[in-house]
C-alpha positions in Angstrom: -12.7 -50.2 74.5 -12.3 -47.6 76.9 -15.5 -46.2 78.5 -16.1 -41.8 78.4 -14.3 -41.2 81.4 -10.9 -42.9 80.1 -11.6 -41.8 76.4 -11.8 -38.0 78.3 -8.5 -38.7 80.1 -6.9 -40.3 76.6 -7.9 -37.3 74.7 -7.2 -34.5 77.5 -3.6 -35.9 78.2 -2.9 -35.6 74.0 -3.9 -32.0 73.8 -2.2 -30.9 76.3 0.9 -32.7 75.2 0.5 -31.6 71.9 -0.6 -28.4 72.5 1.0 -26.7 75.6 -1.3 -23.6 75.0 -4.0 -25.8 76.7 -2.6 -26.4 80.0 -5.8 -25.4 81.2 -7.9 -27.6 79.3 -11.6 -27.8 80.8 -14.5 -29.9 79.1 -15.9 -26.5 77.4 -12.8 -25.1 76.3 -13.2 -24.0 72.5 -10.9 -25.7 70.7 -11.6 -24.3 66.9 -13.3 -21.0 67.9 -10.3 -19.7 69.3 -7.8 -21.1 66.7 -6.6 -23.2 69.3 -6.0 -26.1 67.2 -5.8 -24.9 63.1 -6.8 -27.3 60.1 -3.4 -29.7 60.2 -4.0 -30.0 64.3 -7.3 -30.9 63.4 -6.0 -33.4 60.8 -3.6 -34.8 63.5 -6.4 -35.3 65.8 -8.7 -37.1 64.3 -6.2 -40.0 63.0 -5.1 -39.6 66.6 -8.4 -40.9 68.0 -9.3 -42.9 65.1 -5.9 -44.9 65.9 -6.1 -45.2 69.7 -10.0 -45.8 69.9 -10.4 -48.0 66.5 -12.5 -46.8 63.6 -12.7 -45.4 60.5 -12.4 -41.5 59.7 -15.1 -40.2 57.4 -15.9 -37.1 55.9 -18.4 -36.6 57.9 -16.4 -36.8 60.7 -14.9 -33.2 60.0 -17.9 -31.3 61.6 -17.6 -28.3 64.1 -19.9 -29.6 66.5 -17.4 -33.3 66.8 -14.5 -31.2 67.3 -15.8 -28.2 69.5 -14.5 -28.8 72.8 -13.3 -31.6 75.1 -16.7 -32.6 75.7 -17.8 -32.9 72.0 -14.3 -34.9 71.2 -15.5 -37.4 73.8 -19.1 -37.7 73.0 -17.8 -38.1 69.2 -15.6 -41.0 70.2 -17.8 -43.1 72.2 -20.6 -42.7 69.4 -18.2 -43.6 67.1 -16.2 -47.0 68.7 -17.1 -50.1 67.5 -20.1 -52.6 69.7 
């Protein structure tokens, strides 16, 4: 498993990619405040990172603070990947 600085670089490079309105990303970008990213992006996100960093979604995991910014996407992710 990749450690926060690669699962940072993993995530970055697919929003950008995905999202060319984020060219810019920083760490503290919003990412829902701003309607960056609307409810299917979300969707498509979270099976993203649940697929490239191995585990399961839950409910749960649909919270505003895991999918804030770049930052909170990252933090989510290593609190989340399997020991």
């Amino acid at each position: 498993m990749p450690g926060g600085g690669e699962v940072e670089a993993v995530i970055h490079a697919y929003l950008t990619k995905r999202y060319p309105a984020l060219a810019n990303l920083k760490a503290d970008t919003p990412l829902l405040a701003d309607g960056l990213i609307d409810s299917l992006g979300v969707l498509e996100l979270v099976t993203f990172m649940s697929e490239r960093f191995d585990f399961e979604i839950e409910d749960s995991d649909f919270d505003g603070g895991n999918l804030a910014n770049l930052d909170s996407l990252v933090r989510f992710v290593v609190e989340r990947k399997p020991i």
